[in-house]
N, CA, C and O atoms as a CHARMM CRD file, in Angstrom:
* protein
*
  352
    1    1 UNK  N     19.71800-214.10500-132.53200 PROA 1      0.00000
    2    1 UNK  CA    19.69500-215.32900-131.77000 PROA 1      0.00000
    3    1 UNK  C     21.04600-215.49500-131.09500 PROA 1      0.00000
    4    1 UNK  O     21.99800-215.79200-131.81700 PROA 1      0.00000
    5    2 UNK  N     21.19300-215.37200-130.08700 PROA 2      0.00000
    6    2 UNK  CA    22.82600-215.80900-128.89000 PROA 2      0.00000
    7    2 UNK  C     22.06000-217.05200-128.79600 PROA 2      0.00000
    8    2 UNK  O     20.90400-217.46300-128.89100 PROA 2      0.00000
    9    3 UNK  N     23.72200-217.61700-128.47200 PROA 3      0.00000
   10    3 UNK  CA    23.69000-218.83500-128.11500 PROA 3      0.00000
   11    3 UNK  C     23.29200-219.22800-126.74500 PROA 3      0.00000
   12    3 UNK  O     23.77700-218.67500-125.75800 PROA 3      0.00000
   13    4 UNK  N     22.16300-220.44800-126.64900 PROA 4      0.00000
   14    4 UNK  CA    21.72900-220.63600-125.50800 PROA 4      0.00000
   15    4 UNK  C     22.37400-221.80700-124.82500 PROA 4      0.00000
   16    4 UNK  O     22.73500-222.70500-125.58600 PROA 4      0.00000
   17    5 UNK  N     22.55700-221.95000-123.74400 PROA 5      0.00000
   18    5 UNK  CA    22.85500-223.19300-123.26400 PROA 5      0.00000
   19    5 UNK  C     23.39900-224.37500-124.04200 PROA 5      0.00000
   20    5 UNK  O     22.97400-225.50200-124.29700 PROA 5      0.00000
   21    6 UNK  N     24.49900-223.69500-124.32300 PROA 6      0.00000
   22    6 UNK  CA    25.57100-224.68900-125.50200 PROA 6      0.00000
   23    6 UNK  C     25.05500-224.83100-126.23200 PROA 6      0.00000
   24    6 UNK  O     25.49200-225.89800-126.66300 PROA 6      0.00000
   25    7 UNK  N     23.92700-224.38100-127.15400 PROA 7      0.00000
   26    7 UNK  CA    23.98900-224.70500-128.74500 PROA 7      0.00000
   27    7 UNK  C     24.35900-223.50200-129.97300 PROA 7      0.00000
   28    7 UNK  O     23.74300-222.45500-129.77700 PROA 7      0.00000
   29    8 UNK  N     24.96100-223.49400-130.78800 PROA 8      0.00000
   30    8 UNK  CA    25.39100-223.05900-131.81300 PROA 8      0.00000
   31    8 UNK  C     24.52500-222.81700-133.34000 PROA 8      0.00000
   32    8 UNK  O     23.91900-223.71000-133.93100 PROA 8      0.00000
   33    9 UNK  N     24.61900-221.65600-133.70600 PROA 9      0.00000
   34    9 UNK  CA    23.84300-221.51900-134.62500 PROA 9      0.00000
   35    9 UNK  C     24.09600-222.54600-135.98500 PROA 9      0.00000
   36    9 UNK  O     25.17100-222.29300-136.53100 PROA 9      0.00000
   37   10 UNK  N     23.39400-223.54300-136.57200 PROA 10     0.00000
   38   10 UNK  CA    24.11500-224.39000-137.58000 PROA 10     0.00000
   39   10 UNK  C     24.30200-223.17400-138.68500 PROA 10     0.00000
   40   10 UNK  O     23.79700-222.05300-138.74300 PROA 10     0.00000
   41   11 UNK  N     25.53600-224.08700-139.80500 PROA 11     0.00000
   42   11 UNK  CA    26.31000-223.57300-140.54300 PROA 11     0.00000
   43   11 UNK  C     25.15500-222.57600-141.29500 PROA 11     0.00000
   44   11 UNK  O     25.34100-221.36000-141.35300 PROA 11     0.00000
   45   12 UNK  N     23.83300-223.27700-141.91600 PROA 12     0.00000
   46   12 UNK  CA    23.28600-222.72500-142.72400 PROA 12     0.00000
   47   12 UNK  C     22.76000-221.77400-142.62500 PROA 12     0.00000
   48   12 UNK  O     22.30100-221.22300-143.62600 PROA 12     0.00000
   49   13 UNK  N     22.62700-221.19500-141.29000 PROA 13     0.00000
   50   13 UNK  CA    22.44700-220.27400-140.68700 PROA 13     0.00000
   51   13 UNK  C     22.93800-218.78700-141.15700 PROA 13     0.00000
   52   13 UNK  O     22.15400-217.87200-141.41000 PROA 13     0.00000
   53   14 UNK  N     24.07100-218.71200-141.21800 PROA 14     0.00000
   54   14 UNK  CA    25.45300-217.57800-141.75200 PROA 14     0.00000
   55   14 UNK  C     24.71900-217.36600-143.36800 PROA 14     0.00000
   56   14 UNK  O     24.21600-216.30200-143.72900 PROA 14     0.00000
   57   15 UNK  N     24.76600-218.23500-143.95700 PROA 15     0.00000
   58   15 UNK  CA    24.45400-218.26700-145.00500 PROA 15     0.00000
   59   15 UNK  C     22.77900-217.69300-145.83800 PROA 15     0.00000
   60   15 UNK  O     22.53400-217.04100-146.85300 PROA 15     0.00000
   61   16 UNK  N     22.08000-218.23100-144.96600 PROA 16     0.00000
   62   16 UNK  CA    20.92300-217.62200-144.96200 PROA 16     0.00000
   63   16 UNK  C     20.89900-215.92400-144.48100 PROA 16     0.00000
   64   16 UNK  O     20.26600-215.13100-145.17800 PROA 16     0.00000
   65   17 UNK  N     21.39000-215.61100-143.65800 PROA 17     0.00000
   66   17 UNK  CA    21.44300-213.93500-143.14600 PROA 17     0.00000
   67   17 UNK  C     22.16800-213.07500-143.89600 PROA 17     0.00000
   68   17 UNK  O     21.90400-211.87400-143.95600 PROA 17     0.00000
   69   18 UNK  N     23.44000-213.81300-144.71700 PROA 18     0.00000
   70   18 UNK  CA    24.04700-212.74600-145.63900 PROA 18     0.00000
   71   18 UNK  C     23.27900-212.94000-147.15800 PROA 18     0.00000
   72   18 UNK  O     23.99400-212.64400-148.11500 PROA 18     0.00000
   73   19 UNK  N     22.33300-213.26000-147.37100 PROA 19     0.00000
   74   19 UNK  CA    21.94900-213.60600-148.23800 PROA 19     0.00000
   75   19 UNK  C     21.11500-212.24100-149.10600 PROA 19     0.00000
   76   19 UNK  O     20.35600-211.57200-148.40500 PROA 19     0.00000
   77   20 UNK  N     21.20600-211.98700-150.05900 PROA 20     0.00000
   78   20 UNK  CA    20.42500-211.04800-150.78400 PROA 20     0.00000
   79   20 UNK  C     18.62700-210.95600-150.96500 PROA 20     0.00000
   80   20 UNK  O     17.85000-210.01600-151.13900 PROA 20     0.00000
   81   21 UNK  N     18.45700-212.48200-150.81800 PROA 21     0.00000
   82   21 UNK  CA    16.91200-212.63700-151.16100 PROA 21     0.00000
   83   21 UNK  C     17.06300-214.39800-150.50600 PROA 21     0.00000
   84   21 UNK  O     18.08600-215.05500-150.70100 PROA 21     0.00000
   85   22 UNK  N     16.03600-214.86100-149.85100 PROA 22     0.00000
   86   22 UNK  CA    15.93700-216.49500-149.54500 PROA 22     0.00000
   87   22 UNK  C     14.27800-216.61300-149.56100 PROA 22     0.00000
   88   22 UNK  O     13.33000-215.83000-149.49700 PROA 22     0.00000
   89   23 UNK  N     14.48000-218.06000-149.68500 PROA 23     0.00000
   90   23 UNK  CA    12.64100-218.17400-149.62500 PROA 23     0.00000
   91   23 UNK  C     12.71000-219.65500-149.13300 PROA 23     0.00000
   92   23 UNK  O     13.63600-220.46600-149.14900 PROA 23     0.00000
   93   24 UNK  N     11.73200-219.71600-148.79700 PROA 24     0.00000
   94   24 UNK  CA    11.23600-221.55100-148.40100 PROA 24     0.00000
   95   24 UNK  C     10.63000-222.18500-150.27800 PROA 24     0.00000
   96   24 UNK  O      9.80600-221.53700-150.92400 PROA 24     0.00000
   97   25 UNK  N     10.92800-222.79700-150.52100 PROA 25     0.00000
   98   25 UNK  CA    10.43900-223.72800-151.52400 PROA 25     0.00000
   99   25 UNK  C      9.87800-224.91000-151.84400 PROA 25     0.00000
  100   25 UNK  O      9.59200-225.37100-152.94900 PROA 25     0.00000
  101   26 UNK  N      9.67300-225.61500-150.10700 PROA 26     0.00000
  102   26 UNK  CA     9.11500-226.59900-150.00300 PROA 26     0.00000
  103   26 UNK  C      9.47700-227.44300-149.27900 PROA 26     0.00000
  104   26 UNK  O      9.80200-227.20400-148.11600 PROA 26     0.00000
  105   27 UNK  N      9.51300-229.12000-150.03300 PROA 27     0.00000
  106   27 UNK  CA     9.73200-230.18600-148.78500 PROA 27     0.00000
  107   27 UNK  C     10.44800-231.17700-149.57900 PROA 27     0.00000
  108   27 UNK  O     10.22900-231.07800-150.78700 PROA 27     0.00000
  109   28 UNK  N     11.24100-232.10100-149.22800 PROA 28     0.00000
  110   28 UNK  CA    11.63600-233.17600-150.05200 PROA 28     0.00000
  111   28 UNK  C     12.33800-234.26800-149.06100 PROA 28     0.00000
  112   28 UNK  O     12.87600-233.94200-148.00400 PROA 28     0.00000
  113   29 UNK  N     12.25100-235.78800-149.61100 PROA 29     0.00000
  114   29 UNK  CA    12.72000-236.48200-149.07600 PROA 29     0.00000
  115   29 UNK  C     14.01600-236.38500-149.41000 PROA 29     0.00000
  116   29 UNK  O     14.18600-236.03000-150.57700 PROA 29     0.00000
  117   30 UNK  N     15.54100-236.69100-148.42800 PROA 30     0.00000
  118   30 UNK  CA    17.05600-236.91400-148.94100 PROA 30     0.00000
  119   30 UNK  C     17.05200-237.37500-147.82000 PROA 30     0.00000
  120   30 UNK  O     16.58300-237.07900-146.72100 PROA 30     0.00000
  121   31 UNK  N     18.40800-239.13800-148.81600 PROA 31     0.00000
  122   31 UNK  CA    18.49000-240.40200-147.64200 PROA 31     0.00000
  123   31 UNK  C     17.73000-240.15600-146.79500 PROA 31     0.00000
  124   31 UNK  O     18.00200-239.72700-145.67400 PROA 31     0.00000
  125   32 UNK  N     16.30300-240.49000-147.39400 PROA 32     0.00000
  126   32 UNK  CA    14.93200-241.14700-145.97400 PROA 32     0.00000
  127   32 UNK  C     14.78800-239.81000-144.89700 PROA 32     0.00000
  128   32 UNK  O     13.89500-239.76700-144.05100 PROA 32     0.00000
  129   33 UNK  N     15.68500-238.86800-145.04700 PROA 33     0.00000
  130   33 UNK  CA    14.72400-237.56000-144.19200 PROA 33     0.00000
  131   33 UNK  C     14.10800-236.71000-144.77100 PROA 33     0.00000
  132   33 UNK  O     14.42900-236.29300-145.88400 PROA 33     0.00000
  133   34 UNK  N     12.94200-236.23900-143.99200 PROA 34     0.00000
  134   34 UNK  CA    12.49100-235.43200-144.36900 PROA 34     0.00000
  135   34 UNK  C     13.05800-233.75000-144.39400 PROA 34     0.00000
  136   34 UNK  O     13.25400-233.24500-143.28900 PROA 34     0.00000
  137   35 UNK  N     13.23800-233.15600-145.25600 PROA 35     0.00000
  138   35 UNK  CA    13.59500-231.92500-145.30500 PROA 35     0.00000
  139   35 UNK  C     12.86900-230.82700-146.07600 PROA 35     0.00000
  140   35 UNK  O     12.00300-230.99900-146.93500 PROA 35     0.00000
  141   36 UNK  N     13.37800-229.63400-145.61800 PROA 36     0.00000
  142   36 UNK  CA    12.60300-228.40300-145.97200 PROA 36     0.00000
  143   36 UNK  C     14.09700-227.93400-146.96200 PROA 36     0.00000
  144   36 UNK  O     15.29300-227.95300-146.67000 PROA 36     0.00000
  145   37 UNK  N     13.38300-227.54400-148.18400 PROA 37     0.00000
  146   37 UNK  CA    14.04300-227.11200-149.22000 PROA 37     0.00000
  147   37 UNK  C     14.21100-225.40400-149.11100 PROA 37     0.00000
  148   37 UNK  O     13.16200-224.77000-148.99700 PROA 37     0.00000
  149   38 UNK  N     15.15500-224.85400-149.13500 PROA 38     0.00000
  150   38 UNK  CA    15.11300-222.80200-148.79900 PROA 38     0.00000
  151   38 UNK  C     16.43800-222.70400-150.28600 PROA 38     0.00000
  152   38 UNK  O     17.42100-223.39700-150.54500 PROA 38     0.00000
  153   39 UNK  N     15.89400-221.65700-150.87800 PROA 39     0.00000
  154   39 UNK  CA    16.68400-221.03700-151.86600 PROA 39     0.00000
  155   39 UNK  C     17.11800-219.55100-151.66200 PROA 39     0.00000
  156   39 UNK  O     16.42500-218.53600-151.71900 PROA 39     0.00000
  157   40 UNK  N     18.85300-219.74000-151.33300 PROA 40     0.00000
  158   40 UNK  CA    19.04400-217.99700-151.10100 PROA 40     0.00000
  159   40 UNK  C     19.85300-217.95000-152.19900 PROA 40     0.00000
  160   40 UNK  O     20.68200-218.70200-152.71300 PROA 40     0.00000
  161   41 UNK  N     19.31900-216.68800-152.46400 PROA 41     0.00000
  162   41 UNK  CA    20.52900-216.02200-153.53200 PROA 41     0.00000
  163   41 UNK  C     21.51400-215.16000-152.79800 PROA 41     0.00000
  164   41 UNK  O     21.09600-214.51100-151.83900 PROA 41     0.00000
  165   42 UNK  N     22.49000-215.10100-153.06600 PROA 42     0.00000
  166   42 UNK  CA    24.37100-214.61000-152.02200 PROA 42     0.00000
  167   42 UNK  C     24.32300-213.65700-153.60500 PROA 42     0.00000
  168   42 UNK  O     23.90700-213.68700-154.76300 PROA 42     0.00000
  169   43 UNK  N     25.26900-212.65400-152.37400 PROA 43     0.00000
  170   43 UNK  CA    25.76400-211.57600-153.23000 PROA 43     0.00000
  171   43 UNK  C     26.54900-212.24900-154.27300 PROA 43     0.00000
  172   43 UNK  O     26.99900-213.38900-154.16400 PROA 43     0.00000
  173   44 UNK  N     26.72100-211.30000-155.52600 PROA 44     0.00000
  174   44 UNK  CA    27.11800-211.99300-156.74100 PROA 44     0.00000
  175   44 UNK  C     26.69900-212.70100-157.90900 PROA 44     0.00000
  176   44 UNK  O     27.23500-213.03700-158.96500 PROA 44     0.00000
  177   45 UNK  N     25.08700-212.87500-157.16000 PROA 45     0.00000
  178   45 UNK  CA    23.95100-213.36400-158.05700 PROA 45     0.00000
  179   45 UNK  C     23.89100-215.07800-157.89900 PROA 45     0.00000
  180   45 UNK  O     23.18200-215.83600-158.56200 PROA 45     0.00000
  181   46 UNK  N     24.73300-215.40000-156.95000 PROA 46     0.00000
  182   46 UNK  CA    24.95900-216.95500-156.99000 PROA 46     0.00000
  183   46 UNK  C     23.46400-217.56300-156.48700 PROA 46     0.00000
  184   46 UNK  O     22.71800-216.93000-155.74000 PROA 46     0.00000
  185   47 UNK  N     23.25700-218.47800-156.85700 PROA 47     0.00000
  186   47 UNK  CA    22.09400-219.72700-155.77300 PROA 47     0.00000
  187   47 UNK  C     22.71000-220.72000-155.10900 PROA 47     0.00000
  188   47 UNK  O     23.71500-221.23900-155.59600 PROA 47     0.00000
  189   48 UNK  N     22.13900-221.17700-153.75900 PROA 48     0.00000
  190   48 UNK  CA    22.47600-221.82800-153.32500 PROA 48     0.00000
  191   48 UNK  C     21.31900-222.58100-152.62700 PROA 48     0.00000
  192   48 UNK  O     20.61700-221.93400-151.85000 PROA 48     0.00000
  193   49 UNK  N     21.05800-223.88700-152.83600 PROA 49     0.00000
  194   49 UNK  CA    19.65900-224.90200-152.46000 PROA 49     0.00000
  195   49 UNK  C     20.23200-225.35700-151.06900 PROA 49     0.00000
  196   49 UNK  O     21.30600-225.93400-150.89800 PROA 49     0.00000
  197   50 UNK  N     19.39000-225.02000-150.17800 PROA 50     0.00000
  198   50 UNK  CA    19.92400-225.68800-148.94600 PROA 50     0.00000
  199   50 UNK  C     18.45100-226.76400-148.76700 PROA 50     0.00000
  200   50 UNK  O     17.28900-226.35700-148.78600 PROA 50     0.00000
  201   51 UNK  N     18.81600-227.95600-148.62300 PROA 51     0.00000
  202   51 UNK  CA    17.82300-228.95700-148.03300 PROA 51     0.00000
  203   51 UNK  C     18.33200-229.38400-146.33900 PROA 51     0.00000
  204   51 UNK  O     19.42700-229.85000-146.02500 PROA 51     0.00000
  205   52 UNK  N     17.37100-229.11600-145.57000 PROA 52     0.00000
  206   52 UNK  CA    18.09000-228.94900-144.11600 PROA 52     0.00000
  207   52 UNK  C     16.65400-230.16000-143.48900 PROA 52     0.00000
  208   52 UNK  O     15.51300-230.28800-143.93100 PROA 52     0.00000
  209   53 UNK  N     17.25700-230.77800-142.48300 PROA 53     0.00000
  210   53 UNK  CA    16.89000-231.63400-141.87900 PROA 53     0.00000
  211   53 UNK  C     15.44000-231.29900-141.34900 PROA 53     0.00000
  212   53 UNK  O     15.49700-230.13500-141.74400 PROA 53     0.00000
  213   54 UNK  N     14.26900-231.36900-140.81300 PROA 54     0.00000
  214   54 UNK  CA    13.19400-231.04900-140.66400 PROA 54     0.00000
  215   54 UNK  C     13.05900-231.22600-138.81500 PROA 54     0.00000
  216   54 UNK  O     12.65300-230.54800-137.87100 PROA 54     0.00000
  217   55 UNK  N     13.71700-232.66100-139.05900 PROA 55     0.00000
  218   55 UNK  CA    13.86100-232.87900-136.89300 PROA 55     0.00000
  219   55 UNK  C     14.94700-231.99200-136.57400 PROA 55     0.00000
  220   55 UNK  O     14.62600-230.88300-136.14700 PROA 55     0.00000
  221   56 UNK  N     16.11200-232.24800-136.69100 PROA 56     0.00000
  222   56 UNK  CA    16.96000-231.98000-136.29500 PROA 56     0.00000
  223   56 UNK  C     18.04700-230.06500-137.05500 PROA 56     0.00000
  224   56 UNK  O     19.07300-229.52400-136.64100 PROA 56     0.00000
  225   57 UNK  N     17.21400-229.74600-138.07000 PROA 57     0.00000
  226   57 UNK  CA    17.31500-228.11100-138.34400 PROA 57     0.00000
  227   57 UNK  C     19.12100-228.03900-138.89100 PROA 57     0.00000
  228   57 UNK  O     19.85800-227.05300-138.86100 PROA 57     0.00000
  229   58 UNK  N     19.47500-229.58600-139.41200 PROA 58     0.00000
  230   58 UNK  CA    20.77400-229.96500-139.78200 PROA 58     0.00000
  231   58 UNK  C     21.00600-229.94200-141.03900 PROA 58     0.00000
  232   58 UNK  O     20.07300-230.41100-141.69100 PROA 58     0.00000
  233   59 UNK  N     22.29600-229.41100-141.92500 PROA 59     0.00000
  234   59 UNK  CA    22.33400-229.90400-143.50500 PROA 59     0.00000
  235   59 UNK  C     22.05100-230.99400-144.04500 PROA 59     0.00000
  236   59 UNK  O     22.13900-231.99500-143.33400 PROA 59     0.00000
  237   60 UNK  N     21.76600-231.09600-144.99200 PROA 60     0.00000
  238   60 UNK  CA    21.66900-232.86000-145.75500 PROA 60     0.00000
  239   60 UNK  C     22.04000-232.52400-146.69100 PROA 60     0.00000
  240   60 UNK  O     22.46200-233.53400-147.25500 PROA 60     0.00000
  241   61 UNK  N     22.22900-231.42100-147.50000 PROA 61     0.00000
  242   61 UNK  CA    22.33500-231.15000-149.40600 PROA 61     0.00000
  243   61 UNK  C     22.99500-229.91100-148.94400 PROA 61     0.00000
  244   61 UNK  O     23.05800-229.43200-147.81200 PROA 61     0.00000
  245   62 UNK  N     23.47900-229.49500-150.08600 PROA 62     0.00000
  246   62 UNK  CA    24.20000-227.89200-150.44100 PROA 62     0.00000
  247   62 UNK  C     24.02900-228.22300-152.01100 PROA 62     0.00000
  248   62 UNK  O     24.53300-229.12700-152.67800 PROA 62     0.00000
  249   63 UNK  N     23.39100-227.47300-152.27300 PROA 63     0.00000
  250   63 UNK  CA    23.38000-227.40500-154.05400 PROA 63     0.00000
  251   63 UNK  C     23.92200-225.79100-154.19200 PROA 63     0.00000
  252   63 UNK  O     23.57100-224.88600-153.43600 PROA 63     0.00000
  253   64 UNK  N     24.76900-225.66700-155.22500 PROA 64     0.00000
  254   64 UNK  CA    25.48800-224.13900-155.67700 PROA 64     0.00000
  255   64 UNK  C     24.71600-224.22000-156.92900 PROA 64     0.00000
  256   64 UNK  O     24.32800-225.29400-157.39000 PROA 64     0.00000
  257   65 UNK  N     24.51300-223.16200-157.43200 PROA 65     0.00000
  258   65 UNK  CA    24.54400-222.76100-158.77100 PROA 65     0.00000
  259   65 UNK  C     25.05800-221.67400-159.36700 PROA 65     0.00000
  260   65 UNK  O     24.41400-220.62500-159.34400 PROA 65     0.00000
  261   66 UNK  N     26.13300-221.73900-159.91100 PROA 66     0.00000
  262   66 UNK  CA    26.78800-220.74800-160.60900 PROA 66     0.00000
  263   66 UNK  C     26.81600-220.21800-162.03000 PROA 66     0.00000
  264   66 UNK  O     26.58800-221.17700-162.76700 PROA 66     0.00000
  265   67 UNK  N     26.93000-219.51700-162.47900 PROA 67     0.00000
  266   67 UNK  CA    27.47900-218.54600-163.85100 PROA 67     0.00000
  267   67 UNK  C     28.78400-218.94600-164.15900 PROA 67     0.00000
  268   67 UNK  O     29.55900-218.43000-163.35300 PROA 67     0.00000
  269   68 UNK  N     29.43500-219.74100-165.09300 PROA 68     0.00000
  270   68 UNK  CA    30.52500-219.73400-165.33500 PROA 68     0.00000
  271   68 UNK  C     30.49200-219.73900-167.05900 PROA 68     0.00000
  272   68 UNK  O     30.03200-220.63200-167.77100 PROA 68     0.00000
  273   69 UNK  N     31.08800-218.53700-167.46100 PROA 69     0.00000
  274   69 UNK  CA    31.15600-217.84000-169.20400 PROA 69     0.00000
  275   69 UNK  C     29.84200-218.06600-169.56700 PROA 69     0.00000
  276   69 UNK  O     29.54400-218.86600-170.45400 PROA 69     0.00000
  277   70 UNK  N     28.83900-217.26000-168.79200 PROA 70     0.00000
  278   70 UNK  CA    27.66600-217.48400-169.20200 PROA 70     0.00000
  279   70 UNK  C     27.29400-218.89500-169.29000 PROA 70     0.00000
  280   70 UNK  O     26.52800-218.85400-170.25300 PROA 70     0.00000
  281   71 UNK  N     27.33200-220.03500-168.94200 PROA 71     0.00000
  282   71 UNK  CA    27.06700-221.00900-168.55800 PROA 71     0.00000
  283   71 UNK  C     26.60900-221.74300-166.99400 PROA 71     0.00000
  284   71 UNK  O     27.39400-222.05800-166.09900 PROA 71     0.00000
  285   72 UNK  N     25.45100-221.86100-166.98900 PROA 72     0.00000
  286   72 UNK  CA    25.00100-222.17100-165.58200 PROA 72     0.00000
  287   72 UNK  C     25.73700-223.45000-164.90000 PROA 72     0.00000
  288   72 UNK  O     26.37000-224.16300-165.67800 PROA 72     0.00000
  289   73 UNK  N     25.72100-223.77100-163.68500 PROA 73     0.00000
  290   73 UNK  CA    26.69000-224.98000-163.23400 PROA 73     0.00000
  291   73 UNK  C     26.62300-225.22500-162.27300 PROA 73     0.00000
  292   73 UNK  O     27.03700-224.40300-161.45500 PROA 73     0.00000
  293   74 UNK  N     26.05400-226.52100-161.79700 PROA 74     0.00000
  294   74 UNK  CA    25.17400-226.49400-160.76000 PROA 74     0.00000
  295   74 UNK  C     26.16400-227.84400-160.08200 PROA 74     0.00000
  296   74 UNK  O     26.55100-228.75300-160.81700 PROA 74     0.00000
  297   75 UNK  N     26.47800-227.80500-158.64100 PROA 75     0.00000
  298   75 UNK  CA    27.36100-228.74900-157.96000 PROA 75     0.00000
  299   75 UNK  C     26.33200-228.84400-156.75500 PROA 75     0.00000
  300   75 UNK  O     25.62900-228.03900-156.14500 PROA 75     0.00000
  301   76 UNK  N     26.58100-230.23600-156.70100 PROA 76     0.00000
  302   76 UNK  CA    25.74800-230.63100-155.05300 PROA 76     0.00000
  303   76 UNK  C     26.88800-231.46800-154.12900 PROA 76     0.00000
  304   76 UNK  O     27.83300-232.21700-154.37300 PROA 76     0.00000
  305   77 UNK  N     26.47400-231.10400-153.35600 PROA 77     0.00000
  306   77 UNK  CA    27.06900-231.65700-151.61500 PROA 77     0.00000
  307   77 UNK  C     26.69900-232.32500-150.29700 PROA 77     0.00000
  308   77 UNK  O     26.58900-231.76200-149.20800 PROA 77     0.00000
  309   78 UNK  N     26.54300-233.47200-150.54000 PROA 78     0.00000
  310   78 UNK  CA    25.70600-234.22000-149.55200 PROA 78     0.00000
  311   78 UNK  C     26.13600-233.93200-148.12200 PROA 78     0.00000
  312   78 UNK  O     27.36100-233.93200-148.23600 PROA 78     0.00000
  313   79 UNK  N     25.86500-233.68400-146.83800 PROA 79     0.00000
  314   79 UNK  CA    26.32600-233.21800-145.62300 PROA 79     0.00000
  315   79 UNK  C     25.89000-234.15300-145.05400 PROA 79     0.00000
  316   79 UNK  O     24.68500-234.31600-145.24400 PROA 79     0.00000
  317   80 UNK  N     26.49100-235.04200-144.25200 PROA 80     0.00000
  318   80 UNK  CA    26.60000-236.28200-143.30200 PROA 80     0.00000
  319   80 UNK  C     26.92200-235.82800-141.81700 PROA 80     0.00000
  320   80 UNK  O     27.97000-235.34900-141.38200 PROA 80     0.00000
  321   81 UNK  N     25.68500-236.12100-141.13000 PROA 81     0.00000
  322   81 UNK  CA    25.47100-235.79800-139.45500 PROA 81     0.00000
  323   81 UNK  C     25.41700-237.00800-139.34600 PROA 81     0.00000
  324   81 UNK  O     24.26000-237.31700-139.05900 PROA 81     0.00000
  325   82 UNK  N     26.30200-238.19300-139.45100 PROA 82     0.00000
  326   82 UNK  CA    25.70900-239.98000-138.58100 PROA 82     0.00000
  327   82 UNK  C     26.23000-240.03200-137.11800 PROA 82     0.00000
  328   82 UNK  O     27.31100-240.14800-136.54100 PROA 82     0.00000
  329   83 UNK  N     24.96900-239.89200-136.82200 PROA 83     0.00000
  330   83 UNK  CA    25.03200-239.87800-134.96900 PROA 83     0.00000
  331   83 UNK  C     25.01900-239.07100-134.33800 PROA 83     0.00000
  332   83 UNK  O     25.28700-239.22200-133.14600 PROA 83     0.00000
  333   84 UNK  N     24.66400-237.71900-134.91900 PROA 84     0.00000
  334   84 UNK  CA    24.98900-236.24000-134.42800 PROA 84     0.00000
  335   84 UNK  C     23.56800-235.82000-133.95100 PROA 84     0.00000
  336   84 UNK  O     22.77800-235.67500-134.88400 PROA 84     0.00000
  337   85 UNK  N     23.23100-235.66700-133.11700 PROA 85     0.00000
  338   85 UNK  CA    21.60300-234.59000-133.02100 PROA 85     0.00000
  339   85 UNK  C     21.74900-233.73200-132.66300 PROA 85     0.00000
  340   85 UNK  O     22.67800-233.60100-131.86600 PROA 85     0.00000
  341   86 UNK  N     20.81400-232.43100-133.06700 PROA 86     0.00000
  342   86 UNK  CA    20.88400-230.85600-132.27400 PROA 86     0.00000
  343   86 UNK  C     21.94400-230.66500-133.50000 PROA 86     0.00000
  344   86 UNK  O     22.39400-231.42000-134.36200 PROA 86     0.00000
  345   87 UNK  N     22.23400-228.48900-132.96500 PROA 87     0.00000
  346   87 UNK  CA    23.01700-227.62000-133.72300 PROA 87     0.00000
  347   87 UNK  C     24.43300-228.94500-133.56400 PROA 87     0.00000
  348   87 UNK  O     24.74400-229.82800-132.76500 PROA 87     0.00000
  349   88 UNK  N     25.01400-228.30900-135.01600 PROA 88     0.00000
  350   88 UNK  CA    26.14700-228.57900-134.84300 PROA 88     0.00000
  351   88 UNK  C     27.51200-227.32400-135.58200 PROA 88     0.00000
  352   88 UNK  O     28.71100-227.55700-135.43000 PROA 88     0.00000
């Protein structure tokens, strides 16, 4: 995908292509949007939950899940677009 007429591939993008394995997992509401839930696993064995905007193809969540001393550990990241539409 090149960039067309000024838009930019969003972040989650990168992330999804270096990814070892990704899948769609579904749908969920976050703050009142609707989003599509995708699970890639990144080299290293890591997970990472991306919940991405459904209109607008934007972050809303970043969930990690990591291995730390054999202990799983899971951090989330809310991503705030207020007022933003389209790639960013």
């Amino acid at each position: 995908m090149k960039e067309q007429a000024g838009l930019r591939r969003p972040r989650w993008w990168t992330t999804v292509r270096r990814a070892t394995r990704s899948s769609a997992v579904g749908t969920d509401k976050v703050d009142g949007r609707e989003t599509v839930k995708l699970k890639v696993t990144v080299k290293g064995g890591g997970v990472v939950t991306l919940d991405i905007d459904a209109a607008t193809f934007l972050e809303v969540r970043l969930t990690r899940e990591v291995d730390v001393s054999g202990t799983s550990t899971a951090s989330d990241a809310d991503v705030g677009f207020p007022g933003r539409v389209g790639f960013g």
